[in-house]
C-alpha positions in Angstrom: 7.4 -22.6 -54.6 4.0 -21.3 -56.3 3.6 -17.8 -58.2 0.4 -16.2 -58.5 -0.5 -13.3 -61.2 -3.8 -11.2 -61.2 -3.5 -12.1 -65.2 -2.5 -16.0 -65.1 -4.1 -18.4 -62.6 -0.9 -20.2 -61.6 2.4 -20.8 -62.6 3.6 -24.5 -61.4 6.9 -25.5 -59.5 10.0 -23.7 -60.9 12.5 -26.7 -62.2 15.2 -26.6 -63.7 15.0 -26.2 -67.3 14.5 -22.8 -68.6 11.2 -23.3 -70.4 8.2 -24.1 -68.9 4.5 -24.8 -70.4 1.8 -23.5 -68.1 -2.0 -22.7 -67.7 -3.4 -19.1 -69.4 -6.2 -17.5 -68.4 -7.3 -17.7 -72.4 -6.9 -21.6 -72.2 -4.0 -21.7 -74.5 -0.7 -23.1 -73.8 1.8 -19.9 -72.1 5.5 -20.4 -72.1 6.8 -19.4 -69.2 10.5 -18.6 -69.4 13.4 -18.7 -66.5 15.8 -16.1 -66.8 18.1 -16.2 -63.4 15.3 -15.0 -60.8 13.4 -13.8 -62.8 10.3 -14.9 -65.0 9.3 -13.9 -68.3 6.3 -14.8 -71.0 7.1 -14.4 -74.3 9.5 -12.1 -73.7 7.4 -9.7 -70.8 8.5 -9.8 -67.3 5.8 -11.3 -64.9 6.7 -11.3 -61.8 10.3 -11.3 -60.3 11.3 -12.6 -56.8 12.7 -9.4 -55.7 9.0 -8.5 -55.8 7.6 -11.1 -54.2 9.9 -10.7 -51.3 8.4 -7.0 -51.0 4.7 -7.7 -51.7 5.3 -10.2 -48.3 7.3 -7.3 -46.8 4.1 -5.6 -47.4 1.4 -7.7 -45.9 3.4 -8.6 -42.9 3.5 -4.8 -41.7 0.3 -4.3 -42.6 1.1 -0.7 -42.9 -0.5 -0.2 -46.5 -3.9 -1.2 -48.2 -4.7 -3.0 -51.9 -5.2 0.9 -52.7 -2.2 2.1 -51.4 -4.0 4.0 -48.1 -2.3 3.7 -45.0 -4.1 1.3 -42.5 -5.0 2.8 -39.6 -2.7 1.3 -36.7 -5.0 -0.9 -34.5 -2.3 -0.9 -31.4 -2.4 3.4 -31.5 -2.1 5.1 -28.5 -4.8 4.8 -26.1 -6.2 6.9 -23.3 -4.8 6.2 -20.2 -7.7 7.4 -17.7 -8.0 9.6 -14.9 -4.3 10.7 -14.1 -3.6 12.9 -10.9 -3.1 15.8 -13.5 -6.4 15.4 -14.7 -7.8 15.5 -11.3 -6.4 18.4 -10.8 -8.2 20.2 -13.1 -11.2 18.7 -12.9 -13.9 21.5 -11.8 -16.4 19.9 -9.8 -13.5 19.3 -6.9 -13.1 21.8 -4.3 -9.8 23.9 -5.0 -8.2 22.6 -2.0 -8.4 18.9 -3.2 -7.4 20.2 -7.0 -4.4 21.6 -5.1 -3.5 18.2 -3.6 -4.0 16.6 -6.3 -1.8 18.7 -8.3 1.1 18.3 -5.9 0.9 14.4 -6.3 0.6 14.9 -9.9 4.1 17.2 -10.1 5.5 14.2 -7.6 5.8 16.8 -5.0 5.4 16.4 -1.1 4.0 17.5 1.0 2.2 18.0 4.9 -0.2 19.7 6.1 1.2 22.1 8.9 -0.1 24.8 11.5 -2.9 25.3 13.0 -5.1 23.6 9.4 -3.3 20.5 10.9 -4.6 20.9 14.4 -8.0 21.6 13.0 -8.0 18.1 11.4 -7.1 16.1 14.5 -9.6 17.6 16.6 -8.4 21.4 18.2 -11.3 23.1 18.3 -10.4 26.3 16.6 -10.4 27.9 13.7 -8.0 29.0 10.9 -8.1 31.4 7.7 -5.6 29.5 5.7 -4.3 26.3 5.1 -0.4 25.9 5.5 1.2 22.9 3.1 4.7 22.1 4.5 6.4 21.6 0.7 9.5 19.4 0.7 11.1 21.8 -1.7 13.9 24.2 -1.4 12.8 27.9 -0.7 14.6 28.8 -4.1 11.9 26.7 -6.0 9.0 28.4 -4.9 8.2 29.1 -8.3 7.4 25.7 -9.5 4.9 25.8 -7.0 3.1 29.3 -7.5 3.3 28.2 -11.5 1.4 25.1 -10.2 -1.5 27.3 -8.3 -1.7 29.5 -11.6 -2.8 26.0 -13.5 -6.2 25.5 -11.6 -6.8 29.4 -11.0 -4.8 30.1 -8.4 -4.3 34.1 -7.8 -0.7 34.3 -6.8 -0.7 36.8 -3.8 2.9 36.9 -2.3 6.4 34.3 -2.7 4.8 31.8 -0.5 0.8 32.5 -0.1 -2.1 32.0 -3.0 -5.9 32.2 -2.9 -8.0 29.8 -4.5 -10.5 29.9 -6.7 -13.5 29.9 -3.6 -11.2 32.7 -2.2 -9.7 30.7 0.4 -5.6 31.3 1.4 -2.9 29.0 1.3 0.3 29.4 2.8 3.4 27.5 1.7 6.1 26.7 4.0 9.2 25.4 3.4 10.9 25.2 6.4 9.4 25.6 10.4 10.9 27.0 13.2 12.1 24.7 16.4 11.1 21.8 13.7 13.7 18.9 12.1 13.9 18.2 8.3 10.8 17.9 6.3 12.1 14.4 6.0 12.1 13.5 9.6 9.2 15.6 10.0 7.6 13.5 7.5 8.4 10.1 9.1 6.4 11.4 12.6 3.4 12.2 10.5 0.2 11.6 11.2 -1.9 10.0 7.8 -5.6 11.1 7.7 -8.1 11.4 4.9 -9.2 15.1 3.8 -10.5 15.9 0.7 -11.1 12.1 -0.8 -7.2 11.5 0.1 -5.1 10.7 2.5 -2.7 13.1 3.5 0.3 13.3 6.0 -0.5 15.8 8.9 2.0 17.1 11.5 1.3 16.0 14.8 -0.2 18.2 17.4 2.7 17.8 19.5 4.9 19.0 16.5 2.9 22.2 16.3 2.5 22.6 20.2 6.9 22.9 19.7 7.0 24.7 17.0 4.8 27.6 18.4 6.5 27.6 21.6 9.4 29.0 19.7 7.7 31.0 17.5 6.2 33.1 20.1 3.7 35.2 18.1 0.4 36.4 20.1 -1.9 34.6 17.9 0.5 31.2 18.1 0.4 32.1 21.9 -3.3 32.2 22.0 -3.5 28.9 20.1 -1.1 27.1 22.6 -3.8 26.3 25.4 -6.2 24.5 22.7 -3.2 22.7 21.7 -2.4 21.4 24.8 -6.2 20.7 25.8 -6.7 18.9 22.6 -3.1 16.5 23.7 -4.4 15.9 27.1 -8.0 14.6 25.5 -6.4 12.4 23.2 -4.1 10.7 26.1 
């Protein structure tokens, strides 16, 4: 085993007497003296193997410098690019795609519903809100409103926001004459929308489910409906 010293050049092979001559950095002969595990010259402790073990203990973390800074850790944390989250916020999407992509980002599903749904396989009508289907309980409606307010939502009711371009939305978490969100969910239709794709209720789904509801303007959608079926047959 070899010793090195910043103040002697080397100190040769440890045996096993307890004086040893070796090289100075004067030129002279140094005695170096064995004492257990430690060494000593003339009577001065040089370097003991206690500290050896730590000055490896040192270099193989790598966690300090010769001056005693802390080295910057080259495995740090890293960025881990565009998340759903981020999306989210970002500006230049229309709020209806930052709303989806919040959803996905909170792990939340979701369908679109209603008559935004029939719009988006081909009904030719119009709507002035979207309605999201949210597989939610009722009694967690505020996750979702606290959601909206994240990308500048204005909370207007329990269940209805309006985005930042002023349009509505309308969450629903449960419809009329329908099954589960679950088996609901299984019949979907998948389309793209908003640079996603995105389960949609079938028109036959919503054709039912205003059947039952009975409402005029769910009435006066019910023809378009069934026009828009027949067309697709």
């Amino acid at each position: 085993m070899e010793w090195e010293s910043s103040e002697y050049l080397s100190f040769t092979l440890l045996l096993d007497k307890a004086v040893l001559p070796c090289g100075g950095s004067g030129g002279g002969i140094r005695f170096l003296v064995k004492s257990g595990s430690t060494l000593r010259l003339l009577g001065s402790t040089i370097f003991s193997r206690a500290e050896k073990k730590n000055t490896g203990a040192r270099k193989k973390t790598g966690t300090h410098s010769r001056d005693g800074r802390a080295r910057k850790n080259p495995d740090g944390p890293k960025s881990a690019g565009h998340s759903g989250r981020a999306l989210g916020n970002a500006p230049d999407l229309p709020p209806i795609a930052r709303l989806i992509f919040a959803l996905r980002a909170e792990k939340i599903r979701f369908q679109i519903a209603g008559m935004s749904a029939a719009i988006l396989q081909g009904t030719p009508a119009t709507t002035l809100d979207t309605d999201i289907w949210i597989d939610l309980p009722e009694r967690q409606y505020v996750k979702v409103l606290n959601l909206c307010a994240k990308i500048g939502a204005e909370i207007l009711a329990q269940t209805v926001v309006a985005l930042e371009d002023g349009s509505l939305v309308n969450f629903l978490y449960r419809i009329d004459g329908l099954a589960s969100f679950q088996t609901e969910w299984r019949r979907s239709n998948r389309l793209q929308w908003m640079g996603s794709e995105v389960a949609v209720l079938p028109l036959e789904r919503i054709l039912k489910s205003k059947k039952l509801i009975g409402r005029p303007k769910d009435l006066a959608h019910i023809p378009l409906l069934e026009q828009t079926i027949e067309a697709k047959k």
